[in-house]
N, C-alpha and C positions, 0 to 999 in steps of 0.2 A: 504494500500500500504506500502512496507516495504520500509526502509530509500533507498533512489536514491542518489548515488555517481557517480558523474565523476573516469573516471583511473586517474593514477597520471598524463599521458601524453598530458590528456584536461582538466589543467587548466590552468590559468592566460592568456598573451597576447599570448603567443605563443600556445595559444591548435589546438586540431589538429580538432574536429568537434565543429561546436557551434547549443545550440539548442538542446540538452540532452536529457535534464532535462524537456523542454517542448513536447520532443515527446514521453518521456518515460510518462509523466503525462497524455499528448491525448489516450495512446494507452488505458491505463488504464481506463481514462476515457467511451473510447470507448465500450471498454468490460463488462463495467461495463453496459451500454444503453443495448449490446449486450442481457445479465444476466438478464435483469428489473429491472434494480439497480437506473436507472434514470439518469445515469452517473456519479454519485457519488462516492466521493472517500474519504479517509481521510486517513493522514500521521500526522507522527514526523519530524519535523524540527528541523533543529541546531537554535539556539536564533540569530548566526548572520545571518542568509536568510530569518528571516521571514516579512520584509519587502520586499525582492526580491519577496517573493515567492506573497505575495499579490498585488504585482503589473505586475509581469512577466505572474503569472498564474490565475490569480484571484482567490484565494485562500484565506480563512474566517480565524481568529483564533480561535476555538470552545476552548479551555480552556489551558492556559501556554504556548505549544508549538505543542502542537496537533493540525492542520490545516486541512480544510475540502476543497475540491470543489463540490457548489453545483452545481443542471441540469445548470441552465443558461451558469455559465463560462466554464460547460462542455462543450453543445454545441458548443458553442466561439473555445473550443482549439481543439475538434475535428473538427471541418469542418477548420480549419485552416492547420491542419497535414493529415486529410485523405477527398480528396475534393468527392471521392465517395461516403463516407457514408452518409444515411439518416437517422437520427433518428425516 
């Protein structure tokens, strides 16, 4: 998955969508079950979100700042953002 950025106009207290960041990582998740990938995913994170990202998304750190989601927290974020899909 390539880097996932908010616009400039959804951040801080005032943004306009919340929850991004967690549907952009379902969708992908999703696609990925879709593919026979397992739902699996793996990105680069910025060093300061990678506590966010492991408790927001359930996201592993596989080495420095490369972060993975495996099937399980896939599961987890997909049935959360797409209540149709079945794996």
């Amino acid at each position: 998955m390539p880097l996932i950025e908010n616009a400039p106009h959804n951040f801080g207290k005032s943004k306009q969508y919340y929850g991004v960041a967690g549907n952009l990582t379902a969708f992908a998740c999703k696609r990925s079950f879709e593919l026979g990938y397992e739902g699996e995913v793996a990105f680069e994170s910025k060093t300061q979100l990678i506590e966010h990202y492991q408790t927001s998304l359930g996201a592993g750190v596989l080495m420095v700042r490369r972060m993975a989601i495996l099937t399980a927290e896939a599961q987890k974020l997909v049935s959360l953002y797409f209540k149709d899909f079945r794996v």
